[in-house]
C-alpha distance (Angstrom), angle and dihedral (degrees) to the residues before:
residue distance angle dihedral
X1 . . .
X2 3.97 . .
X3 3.98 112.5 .
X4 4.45 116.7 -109.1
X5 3.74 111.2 -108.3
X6 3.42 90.7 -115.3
X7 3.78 102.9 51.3
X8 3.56 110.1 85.7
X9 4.41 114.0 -161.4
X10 3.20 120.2 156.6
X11 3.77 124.2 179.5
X12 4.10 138.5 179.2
X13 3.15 125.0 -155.9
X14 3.98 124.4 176.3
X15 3.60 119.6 169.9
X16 4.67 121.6 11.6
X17 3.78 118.0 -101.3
X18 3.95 124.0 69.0
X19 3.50 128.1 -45.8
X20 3.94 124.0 -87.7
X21 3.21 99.6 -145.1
X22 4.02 136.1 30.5
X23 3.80 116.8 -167.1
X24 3.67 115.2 -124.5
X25 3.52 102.6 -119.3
X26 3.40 93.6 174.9
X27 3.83 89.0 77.7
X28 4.05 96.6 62.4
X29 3.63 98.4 60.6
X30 4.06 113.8 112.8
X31 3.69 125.5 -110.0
X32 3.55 96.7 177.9
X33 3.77 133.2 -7.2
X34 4.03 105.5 -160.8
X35 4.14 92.5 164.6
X36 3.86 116.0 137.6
X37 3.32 124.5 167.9
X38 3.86 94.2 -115.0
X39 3.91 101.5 51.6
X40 3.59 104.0 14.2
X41 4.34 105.3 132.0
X42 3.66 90.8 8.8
X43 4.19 96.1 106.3
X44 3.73 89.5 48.1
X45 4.37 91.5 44.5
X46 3.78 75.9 52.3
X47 3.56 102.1 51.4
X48 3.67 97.8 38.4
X49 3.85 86.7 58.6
X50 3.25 91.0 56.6
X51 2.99 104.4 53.6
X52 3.70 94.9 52.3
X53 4.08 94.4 45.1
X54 3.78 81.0 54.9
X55 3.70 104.7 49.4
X56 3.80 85.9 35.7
X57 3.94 88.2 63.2
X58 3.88 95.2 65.5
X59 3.84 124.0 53.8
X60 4.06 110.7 -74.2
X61 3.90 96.6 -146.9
X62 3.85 90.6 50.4
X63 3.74 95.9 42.4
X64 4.34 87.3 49.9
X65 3.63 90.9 44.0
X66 3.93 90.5 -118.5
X67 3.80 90.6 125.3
X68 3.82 94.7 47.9
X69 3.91 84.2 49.4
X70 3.98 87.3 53.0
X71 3.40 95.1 50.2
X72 3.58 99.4 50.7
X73 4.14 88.6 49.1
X74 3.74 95.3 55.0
X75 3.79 95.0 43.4
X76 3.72 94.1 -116.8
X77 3.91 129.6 133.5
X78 4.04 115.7 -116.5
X79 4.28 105.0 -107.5
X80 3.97 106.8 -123.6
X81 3.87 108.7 -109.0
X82 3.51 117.4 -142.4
X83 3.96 127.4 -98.3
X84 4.20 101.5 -99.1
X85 4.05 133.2 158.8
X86 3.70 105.5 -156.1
X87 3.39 118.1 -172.3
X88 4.37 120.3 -51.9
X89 3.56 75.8 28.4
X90 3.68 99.4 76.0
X91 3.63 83.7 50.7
X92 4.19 102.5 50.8
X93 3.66 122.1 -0.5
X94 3.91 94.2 -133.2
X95 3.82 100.1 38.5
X96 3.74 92.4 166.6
X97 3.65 97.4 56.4
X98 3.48 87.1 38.9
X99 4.25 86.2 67.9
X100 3.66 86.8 29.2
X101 3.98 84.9 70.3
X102 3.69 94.4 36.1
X103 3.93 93.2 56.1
X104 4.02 85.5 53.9
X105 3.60 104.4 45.1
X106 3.95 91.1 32.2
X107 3.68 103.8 73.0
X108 3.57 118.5 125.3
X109 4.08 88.7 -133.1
X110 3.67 121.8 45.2
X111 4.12 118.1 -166.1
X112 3.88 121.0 -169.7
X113 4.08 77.2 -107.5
X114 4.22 96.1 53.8
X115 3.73 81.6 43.9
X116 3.73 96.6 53.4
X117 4.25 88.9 50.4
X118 3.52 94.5 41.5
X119 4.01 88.3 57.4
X120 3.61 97.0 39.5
X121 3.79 95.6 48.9
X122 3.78 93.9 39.6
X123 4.30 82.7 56.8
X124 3.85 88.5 49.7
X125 3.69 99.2 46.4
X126 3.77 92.5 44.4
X127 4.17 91.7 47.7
X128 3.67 97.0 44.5
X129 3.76 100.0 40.7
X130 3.97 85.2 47.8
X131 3.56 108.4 44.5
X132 4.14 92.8 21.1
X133 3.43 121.0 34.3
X134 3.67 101.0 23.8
X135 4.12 87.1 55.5
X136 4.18 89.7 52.1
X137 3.56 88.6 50.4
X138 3.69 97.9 54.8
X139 3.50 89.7 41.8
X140 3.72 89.8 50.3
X141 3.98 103.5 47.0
X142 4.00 97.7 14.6
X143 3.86 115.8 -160.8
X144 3.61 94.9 3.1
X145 3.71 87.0 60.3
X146 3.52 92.7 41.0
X147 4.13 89.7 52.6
X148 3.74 89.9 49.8
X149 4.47 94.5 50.6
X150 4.14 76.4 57.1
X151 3.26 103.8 46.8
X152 3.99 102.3 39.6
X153 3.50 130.7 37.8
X154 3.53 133.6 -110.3
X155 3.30 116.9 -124.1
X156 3.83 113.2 -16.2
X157 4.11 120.4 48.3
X158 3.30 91.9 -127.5
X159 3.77 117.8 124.6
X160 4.16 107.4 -143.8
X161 3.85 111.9 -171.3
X162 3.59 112.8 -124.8
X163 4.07 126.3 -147.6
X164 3.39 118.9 -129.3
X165 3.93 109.7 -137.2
X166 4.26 86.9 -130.0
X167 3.66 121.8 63.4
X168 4.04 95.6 -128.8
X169 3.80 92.4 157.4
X170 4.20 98.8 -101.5
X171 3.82 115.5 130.8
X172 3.70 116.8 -83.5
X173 4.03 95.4 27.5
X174 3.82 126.9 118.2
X175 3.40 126.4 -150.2
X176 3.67 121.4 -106.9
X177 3.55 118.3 -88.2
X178 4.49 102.9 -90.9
X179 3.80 92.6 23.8
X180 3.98 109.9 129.9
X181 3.71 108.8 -130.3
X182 3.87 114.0 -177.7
């Protein structure tokens, strides 16, 4: 039976017995399709860049591991660098993950499969920057560190006002629960 004109199927085949490998079409079906001809790559443009302003802020050999690798070649000890924020990272403390996350959740066309990534990396990111980096860091700059994790969010620059459990009189405290206020 000849083919329609406007089917397309194509097949390969190389070799008899069943096939090796099945794609999972599953994975290319759309969850949401939020393209318009105005803004459609512009959140991952944005999250690409930054991403590379943030990494860019921090010394490339270090952050690749090339100048650990150097160090250990010539026999010599890494110099401690000094604690410093520069720039995105007075805003989040992880800048680069920050865009990291935006370039996977930010695409204009998200599959079952971009969906799946997006989740799974977005786990991965928040475990090992949590439990990982975050712990070398204190461990590396101490209190100073430990200042900055209060002071500046992690991932998101968004400032969220926190209670304090006693009623001391700052902004955004209550008082505790049987305390007179007037």
């Amino acid at each position: 039976m000849p083919l329609r004109p406007d089917i397309r199927f194509c097949t390969a085949a190389y070799g008899s017995g069943p096939p090796l490998v099945r794609a999972g079409t599953w994975l290319t079906h759309v969850v949401y399709d939020a393209t318009s001809p105005l803004s459609a790559h512009w959140g991952e443009k944005i999250a690409v860049l930054v991403t590379l302003v943030g990494s860019h802020m921090l010394d490339g050999l270090a952050l690749f591991g090339v100048r650990q690798v150097l160090a250990y070649f010539r026999g010599r000890a890494l110099p401690s660098l000094p604690f410093r924020t520069p720039g995105l990272y007075r805003l989040a403390r992880h800048p680069m993950m920050t865009g990291m996350l935006m370039t996977f959740w930010a695409g204009p066309t998200m599959t079952q499969g971009r969906l799946l990534l997006a989740a799974a990396m977005t786990g991965y990111i928040l475990a090992a920057v949590k439990w990982l980096e975050e712990r070398d860091l204190r461990k590396a700059f101490g209190t100073e560190y430990e200042r900055y994790e209060r002071e500046v969010p992690m991932l998101l620059p968004l400032r969220v006002r926190r209670r304090s459990p006693k009623g001391d009189g700052r902004p955004g405290t209550r008082p505790r629960s049987g305390a007179v206020t007037s």
